[in-house]
N, C-alpha and C positions, 0 to 999 in steps of 0.2 A: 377564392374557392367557394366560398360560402354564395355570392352571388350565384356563376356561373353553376352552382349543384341547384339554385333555386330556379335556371333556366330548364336543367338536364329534367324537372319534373314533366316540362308540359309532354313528355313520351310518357310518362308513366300518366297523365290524364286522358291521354290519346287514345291507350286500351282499354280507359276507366269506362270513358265514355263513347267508344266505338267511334272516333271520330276517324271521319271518311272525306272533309273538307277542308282539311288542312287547317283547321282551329288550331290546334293543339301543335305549334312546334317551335322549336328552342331557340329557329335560328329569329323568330317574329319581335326579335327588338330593334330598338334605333336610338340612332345617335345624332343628337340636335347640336351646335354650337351657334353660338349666338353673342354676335359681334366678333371683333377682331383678335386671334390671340396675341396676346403682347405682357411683355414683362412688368409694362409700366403703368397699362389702360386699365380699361374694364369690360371684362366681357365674361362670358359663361359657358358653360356645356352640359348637357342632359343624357342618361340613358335611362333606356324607359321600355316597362314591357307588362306581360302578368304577374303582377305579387311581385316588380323590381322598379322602383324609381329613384336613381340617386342625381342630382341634382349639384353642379357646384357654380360659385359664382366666386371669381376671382377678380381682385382691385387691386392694382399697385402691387404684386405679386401674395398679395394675402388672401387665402383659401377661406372661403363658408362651403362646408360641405353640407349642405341641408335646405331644404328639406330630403328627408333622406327615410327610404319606406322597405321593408327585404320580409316579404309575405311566404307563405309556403300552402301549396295545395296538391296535392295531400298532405299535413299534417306530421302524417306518419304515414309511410308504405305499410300495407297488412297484406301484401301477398306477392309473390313474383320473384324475380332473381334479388331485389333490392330491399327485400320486407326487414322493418324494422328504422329504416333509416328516417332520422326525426332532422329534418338541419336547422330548425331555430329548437333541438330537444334542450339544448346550456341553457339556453335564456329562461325559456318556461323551468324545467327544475331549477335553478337556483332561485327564481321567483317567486318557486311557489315554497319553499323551503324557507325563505327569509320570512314569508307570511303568515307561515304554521308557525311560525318559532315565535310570533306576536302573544302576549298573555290576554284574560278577558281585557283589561284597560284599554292596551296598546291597539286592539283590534277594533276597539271602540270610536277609536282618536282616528284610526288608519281608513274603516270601511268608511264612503262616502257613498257607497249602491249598494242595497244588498244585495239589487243582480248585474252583473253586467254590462255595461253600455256594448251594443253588439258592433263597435267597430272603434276605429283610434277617434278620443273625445274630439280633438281639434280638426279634422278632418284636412279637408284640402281645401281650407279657408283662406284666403293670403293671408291675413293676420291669426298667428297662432296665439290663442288663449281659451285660457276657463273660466267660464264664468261663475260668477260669486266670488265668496272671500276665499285666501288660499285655505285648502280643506289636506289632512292627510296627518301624520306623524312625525314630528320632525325626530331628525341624527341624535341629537340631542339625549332624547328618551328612551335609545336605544340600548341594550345592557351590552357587555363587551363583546359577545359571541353574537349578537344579534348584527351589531356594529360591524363584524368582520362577514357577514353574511352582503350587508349592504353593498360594502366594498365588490366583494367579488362578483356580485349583479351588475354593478355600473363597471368593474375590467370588464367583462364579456362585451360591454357596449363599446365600448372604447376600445377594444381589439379589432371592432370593424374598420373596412380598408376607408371608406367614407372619414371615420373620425382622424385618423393619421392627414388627411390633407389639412385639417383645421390646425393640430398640432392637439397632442390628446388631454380630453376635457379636466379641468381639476374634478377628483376625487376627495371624500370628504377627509380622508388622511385623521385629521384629529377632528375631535366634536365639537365644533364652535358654532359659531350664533346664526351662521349662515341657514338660510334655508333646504336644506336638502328633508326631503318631505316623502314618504312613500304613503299611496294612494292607493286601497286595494278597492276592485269594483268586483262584488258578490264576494261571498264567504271561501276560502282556501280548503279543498279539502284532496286526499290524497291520492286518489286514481288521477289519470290523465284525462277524463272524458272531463271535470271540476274546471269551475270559474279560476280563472289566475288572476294575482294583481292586478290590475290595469296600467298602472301606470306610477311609474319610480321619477318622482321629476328632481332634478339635480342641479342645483344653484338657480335664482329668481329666474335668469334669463331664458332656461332651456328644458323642454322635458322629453325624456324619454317614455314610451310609451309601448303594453305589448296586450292587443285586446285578442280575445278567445271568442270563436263564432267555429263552435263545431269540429270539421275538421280543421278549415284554413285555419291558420293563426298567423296573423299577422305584427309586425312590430315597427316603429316609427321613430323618428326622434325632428322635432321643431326646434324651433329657437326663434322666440318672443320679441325679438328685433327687428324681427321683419326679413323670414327667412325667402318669398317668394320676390322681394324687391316692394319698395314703397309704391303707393300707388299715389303718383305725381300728378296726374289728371284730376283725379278725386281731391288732391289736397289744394289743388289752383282753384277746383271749385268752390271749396269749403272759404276758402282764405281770399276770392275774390269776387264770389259771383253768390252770394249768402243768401241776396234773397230769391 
């Protein structure tokens, strides 16, 4: 649902922007597969459009749903038969609600920008990572209320239909040494037009991500393994042909 209400927007972009060329319309996605479906091989499939890219790649019947992207533009409707309707509004409040509940320390340890980065940090790199050392707050140092805030940021992630194909991600359940790390980019403050977290990364291998550029806001989730497929070319080159 959540997909499909992020297609139903490009009509409400349509009258935004007087479009008269058929930029703007719901039915302008597609569907890629690639290679052979089978229970037992390897192959994939893609949908893809504006502000919707879900991505899966199946091996021997086991799901990577990711790299996996569910954007919104407009943000919020402020006028028309629809006004008000926010469809990633869960994700940003309970975000931005885990961040204000941070004290001076905690927000010390958390902000790694004071403003921003104006789009998701790993972008659409085949290899997801961040650069430098891991930077953010770990679960750890989270007080009990703070800790159940965490939790109910990463269900919303994991109630995506995306994360049901992987089988859904652990949760930090109890505080242990694992890395679970939130990552705020600019300062939390309480109107909606305010910087949000950037990004909630959860266990070493994967992060969640949800960056704020005005209206759109967009949300993402990578995974560190090598969510676009390894790049086999590059590495026969690196491993055979050096110099």
């Amino acid at each position: 649902m959540k997909a499909v209400t992020i297609m139903s927007l490009e009509d409400v972009l349509r009258v935004m922007e007087k479009d008269t060329r058929d930029v703007r319309n719901p039915e302008k996605y597609y569907f890629w597969i690639f290679g052979t479906p089978s229970e037992t091989g390897t192959w994939g499939y893609r949908v893809e459009g504006h502000h919707l890219s879900q991505t899966f790649t199946i091996a021997n019947g086991k799901v990577m749903a990711a790299p996996s992207f569910y954007g919104t533009n407009p943000a919020e409707i402020r006028e028309g038969p629809r006004t008000g309707l926010r469809v990633l509004g869960a994700e940003e409040d309970l975000a931005r609600d885990l961040a204000q509940s941070l004290d001076a320390t905690q927000k010390k340890a958390a902000i790694f920008l004071e403003k921003a980065p104006s789009d998701i940090v790993t972008s659409n790199k085949r290899k997801a990572e961040i650069a430098g050392a891991p930077a953010g707050i770990s679960a750890t140092k989270l007080n009990a209320a703070q800790f159940a805030k965490l939790n109910a940021v990463l269900d919303e992630y994991i109630q995506q239909p995306a994360r049901a194909a992987r089988g859904a991600p652990q949760r930090p359940g109890e505080k242990s040494g694992q890395e679970h790390l939130l990552r705020v980019g600019g300062r939390p403050q309480p109107q909606r037009a305010a910087l949000l977290p950037h990004a909630v990364r959860h266990l070493p291998d994967r992060v969640r991500q949800h960056a704020k550029r005005r209206q759109p806001r967009p949300f993402g989730l990578r995974d560190f393994s090598g969510d676009f497929g390894a790049d086999l070319l590059q590495a026969h080159y690196d491993t055979s042909h050096k110099k």
